[in-house]
C-alpha positions as CSV (number, residue, x, y, z in Angstrom):
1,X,-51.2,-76.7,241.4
2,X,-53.5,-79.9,242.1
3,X,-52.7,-81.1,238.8
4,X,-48.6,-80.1,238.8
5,X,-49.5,-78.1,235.3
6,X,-49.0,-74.3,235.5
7,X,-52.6,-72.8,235.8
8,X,-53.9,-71.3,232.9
9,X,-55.4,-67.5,232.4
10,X,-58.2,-66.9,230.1
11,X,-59.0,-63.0,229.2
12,X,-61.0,-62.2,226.1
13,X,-61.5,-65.7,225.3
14,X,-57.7,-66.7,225.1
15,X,-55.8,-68.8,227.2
16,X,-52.4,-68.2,228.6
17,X,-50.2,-70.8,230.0
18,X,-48.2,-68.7,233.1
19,X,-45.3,-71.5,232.9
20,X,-43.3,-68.7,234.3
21,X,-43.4,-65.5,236.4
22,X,-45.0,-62.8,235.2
23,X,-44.4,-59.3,235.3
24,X,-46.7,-56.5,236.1
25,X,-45.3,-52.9,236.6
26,X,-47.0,-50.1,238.4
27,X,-48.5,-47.3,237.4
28,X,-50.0,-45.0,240.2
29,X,-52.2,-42.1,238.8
30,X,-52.4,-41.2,242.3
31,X,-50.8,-38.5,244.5
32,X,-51.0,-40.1,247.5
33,X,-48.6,-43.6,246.3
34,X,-47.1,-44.5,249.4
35,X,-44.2,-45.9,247.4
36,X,-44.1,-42.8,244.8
37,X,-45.5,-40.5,246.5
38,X,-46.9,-38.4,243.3
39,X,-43.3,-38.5,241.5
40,X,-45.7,-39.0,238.1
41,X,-47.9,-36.3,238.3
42,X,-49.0,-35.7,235.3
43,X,-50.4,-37.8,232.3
44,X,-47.3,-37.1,230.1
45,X,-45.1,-38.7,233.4
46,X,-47.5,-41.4,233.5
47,X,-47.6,-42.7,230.2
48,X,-43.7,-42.4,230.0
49,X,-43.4,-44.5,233.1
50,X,-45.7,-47.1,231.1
51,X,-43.7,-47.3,227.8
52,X,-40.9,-47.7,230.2
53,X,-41.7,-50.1,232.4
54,X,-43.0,-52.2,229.0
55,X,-39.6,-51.5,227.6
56,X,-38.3,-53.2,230.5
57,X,-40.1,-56.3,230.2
58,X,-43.2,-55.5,232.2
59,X,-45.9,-58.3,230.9
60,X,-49.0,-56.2,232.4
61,X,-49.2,-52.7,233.2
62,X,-51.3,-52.3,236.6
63,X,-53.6,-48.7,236.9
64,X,-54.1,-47.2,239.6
65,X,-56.2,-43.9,240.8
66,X,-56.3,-44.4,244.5
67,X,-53.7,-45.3,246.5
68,X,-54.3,-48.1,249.2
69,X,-52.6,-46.2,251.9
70,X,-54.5,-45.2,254.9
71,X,-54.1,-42.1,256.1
72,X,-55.9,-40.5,253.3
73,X,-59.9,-40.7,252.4
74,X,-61.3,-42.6,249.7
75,X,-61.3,-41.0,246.3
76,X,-64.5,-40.3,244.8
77,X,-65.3,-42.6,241.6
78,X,-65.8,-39.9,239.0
79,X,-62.5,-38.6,240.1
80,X,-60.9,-41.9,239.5
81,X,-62.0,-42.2,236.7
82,X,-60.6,-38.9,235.2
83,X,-57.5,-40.0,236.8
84,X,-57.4,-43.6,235.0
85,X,-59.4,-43.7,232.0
86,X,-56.7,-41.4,229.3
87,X,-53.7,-44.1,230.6
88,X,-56.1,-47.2,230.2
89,X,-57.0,-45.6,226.3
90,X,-53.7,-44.6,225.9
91,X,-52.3,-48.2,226.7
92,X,-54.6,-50.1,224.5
93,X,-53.7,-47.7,221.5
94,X,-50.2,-47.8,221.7
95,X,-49.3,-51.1,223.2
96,X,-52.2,-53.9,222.2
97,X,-50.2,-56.6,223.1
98,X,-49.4,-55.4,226.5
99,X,-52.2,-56.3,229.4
100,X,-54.1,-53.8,230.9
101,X,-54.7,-54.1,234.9
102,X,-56.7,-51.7,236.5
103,X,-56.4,-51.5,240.6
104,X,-60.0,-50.9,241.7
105,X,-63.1,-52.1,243.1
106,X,-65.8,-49.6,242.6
107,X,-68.5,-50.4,240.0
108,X,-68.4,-46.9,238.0
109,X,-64.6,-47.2,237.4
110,X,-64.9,-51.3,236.3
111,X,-67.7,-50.1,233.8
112,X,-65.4,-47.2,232.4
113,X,-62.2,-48.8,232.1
114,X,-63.0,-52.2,231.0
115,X,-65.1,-50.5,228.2
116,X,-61.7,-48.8,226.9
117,X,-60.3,-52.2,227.2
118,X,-58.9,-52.9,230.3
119,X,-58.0,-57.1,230.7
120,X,-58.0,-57.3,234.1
121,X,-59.6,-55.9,237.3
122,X,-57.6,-55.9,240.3
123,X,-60.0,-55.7,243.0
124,X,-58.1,-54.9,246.3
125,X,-61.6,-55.1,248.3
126,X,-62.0,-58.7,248.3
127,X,-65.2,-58.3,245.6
128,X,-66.9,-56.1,248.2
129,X,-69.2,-55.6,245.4
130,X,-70.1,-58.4,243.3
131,X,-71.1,-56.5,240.6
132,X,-67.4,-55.7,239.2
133,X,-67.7,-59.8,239.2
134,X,-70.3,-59.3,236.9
135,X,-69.2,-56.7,234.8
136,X,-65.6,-58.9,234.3
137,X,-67.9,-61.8,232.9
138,X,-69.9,-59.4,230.6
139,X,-66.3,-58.2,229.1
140,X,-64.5,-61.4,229.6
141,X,-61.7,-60.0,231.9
142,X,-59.8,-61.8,234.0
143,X,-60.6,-61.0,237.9
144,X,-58.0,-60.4,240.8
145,X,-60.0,-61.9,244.3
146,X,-57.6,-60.6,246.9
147,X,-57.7,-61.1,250.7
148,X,-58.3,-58.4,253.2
149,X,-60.6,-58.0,256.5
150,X,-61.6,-54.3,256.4
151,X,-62.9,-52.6,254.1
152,X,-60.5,-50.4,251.4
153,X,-58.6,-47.9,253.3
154,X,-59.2,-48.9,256.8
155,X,-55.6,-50.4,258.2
156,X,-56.2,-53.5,260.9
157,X,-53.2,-54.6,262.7
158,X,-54.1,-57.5,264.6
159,X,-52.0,-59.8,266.2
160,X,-54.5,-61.7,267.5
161,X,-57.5,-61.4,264.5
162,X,-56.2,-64.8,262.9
163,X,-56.2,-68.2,264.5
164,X,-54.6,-69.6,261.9
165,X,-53.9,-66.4,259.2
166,X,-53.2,-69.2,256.2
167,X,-56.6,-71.3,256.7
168,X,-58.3,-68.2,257.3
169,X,-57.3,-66.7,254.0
170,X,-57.8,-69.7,251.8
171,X,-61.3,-70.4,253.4
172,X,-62.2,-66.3,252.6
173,X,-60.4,-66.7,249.1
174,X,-62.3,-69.4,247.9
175,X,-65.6,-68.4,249.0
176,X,-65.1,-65.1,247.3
177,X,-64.2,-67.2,244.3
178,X,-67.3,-69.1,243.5
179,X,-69.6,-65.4,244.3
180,X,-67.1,-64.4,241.2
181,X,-68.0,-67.4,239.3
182,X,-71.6,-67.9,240.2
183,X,-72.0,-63.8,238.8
184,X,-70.2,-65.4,235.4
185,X,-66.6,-65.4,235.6
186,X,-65.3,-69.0,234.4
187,X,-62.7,-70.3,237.4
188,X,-59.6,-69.6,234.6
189,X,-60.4,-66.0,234.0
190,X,-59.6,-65.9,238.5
191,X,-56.5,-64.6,240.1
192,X,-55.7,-65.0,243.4
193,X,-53.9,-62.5,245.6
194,X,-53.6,-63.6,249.2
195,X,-52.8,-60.0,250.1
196,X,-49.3,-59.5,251.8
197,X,-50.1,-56.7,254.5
198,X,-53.5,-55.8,253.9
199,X,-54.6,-56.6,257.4
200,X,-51.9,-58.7,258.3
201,X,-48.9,-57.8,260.5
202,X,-45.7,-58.2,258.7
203,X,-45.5,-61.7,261.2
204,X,-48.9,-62.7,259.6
205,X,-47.9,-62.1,256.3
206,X,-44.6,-63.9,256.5
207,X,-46.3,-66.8,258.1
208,X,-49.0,-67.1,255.5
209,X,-45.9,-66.4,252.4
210,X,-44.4,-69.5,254.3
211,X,-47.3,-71.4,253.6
212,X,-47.9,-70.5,249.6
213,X,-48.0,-73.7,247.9
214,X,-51.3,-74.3,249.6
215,X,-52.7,-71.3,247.8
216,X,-51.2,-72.7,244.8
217,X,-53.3,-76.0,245.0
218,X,-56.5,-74.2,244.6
219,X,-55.2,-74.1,240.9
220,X,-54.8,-70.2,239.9
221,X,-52.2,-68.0,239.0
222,X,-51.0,-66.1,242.0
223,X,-50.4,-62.0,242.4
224,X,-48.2,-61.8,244.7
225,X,-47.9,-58.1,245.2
226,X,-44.3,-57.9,247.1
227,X,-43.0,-54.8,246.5
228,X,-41.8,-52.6,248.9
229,X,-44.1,-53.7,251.3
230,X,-44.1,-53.4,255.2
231,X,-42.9,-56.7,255.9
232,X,-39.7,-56.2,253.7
233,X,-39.3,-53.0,255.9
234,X,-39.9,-55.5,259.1
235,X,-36.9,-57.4,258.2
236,X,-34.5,-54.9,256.3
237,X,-35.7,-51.9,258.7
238,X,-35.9,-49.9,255.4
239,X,-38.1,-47.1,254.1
240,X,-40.1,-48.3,251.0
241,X,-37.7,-46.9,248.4
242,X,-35.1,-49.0,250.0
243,X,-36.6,-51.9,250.2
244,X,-35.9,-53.2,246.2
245,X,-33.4,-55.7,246.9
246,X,-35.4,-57.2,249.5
247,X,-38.0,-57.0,247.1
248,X,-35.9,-58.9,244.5
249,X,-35.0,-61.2,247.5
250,X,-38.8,-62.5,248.0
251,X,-39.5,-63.0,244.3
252,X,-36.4,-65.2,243.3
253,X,-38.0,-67.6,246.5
254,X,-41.6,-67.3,245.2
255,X,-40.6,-67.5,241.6
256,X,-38.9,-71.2,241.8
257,X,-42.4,-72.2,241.6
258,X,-44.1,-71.2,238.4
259,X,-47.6,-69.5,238.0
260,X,-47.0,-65.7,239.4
261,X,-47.9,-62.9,239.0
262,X,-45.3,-60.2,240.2
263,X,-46.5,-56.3,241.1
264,X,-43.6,-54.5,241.4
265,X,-42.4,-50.8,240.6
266,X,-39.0,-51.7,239.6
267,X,-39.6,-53.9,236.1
268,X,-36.0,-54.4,235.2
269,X,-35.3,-55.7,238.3
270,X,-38.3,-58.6,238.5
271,X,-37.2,-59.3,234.6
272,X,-33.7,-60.3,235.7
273,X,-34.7,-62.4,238.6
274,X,-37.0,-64.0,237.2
275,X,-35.0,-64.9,234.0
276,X,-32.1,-65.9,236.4
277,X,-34.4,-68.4,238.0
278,X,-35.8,-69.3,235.5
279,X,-32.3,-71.0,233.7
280,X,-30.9,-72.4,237.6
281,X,-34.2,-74.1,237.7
282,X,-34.1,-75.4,233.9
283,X,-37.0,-73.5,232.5
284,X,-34.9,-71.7,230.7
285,X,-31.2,-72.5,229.1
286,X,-28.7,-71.1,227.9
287,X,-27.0,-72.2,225.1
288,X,-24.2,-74.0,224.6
289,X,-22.1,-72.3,222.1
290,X,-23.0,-68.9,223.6
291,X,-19.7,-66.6,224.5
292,X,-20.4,-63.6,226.8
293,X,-19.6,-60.6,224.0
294,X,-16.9,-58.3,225.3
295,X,-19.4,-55.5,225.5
296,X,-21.3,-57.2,228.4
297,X,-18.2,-58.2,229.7
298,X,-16.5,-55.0,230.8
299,X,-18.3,-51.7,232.1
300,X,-17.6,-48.4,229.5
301,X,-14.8,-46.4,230.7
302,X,-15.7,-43.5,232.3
303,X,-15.4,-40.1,230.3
């Protein structure tokens, strides 16, 4: 950060202090997941994975009703509405303290979910419509700006579409952040997500993850949306389901420095890392009279 204070996020009119990493688990309302692949069909299985991932420390629960994979069309708004709206107003009935994230960028769906009480919009277009700026300042969300140079849906590959892929993203970042605050977003309700993979080659994406402390200067928290994705499989030659420890490999780097945000699907996992971190780096301590009990010393027997 410019200031070397952890960036404060304001939603609703109160301020957080993101002195650590924080969590945000996934909840995809959408068939066509190209991590779960419709595993949670149904509401019941959607709402279950919520209260679990919360259970294991998730800090935000992220919404999703259309999957950012490629090979499949857009889905109509209405329908992601229908798809999103009950887990959104399910959420902010039985977990109020818990942040809601929805994962969208089409007007209709901002309007609806923020209405039932959404917190943040994550907007995986790069504000491709200004108006869900506008609608965030009306309900005093917070606002994910992420990075991408095609439209939603439309995968570019390019090994050549960057002359320098960090400057390039910066420069597009922060022009997209003053159209959010000039539509009425204050600068501390913005998030910034310089969007591993999304048009970037997993060489591109590595290079610009190389690089991150100049996205931190611009003074925002930072989703860093890690897991599972296709430069993990670049390195690890994994599928996506395979691809967790790698996954837990990138955020123990990222989270040294505070002022994440983490999208992962696997909660329990991020909240351990991060923890871990957190006491090598002295964030956190342990203390000094604490024994290990004997029941997290040895593993039950096995009946």
């Amino acid at each position: 950060m410019t200031d070397g204070q952890s960036p404060a996020l304001l939603i609703k009119g109160s301020a957080r202090t993101i002195d650590s990493t924080l969590v945000m688990g996934v909840v995809n309302a959408s068939p066509e997941s190209f991590s779960d692949g419709g595993r949670h069909a149904s509401f019941d299985a959607q709402v279950g994975l919520a209260a679990s991932l919360i259970e294991a420390g998730a800090d935000i629960i992220d919404v999703g009703g259309q999957s950012a994979v490629t090979n499949q069309p857009p889905v109509e708004a209405e329908l992601e509405v229908e798809r999103v709206l009950p887990i959104v107003e399910w959420l902010h009935r039985q977990f109020p303290d818990v942040l809601v994230s929805v994962d969208t960028y089409k007007p209709r769906v901002v309007d609806a979910v923020l209405q039932a009480g959404a917190h943040i919009i994550n907007d995986v277009s790069g504000l491709r419509h200004p108006e869900v700026a506008s609608s965030c300042a009306q309900h005093q969300a917070a606002l994910v700006v992420m990075h991408t140079a095609a439209p939603p849906k439309v995968r570019l590959q390019d090994p050549a579409l960057y002359g320098d892929v960090t400057a390039d993203v910066l420069g597009f970042l922060q022009e997209r952040m003053q159209v959010a605050i000039e539509a009425g977003v204050p600068r501390e309700s913005l998030i910034l997500d310089p969007g591993p993979d999304f048009t970037k080659t997993p060489y591109q994406t590595v290079e610009m993850l190389r690089r991150i402390d100049e996205f931190r200067a611009l003074g925002r928290p930072l989703l860093l949306a890690l897991s599972r994705k296709d430069f993990l499989g670049a390195i690890t030659h994994r599928t996506p389901r395979q691809r967790d420890a790698a996954t837990a490999a990138a955020i123990a780097h990222l989270a040294v420095t505070p002022g994440n945000i983490v999208r992962v699907h696997d909660v329990a996992a991020a909240v351990d890392v991060i923890a871990t971190v957190d006491v090598l780096v002295g964030r956190r301590d342990i203390e000094p009279d604490y024994v290990l009990p004997d029941s997290l010393r040895y593993e039950k027997p096995r009946e």
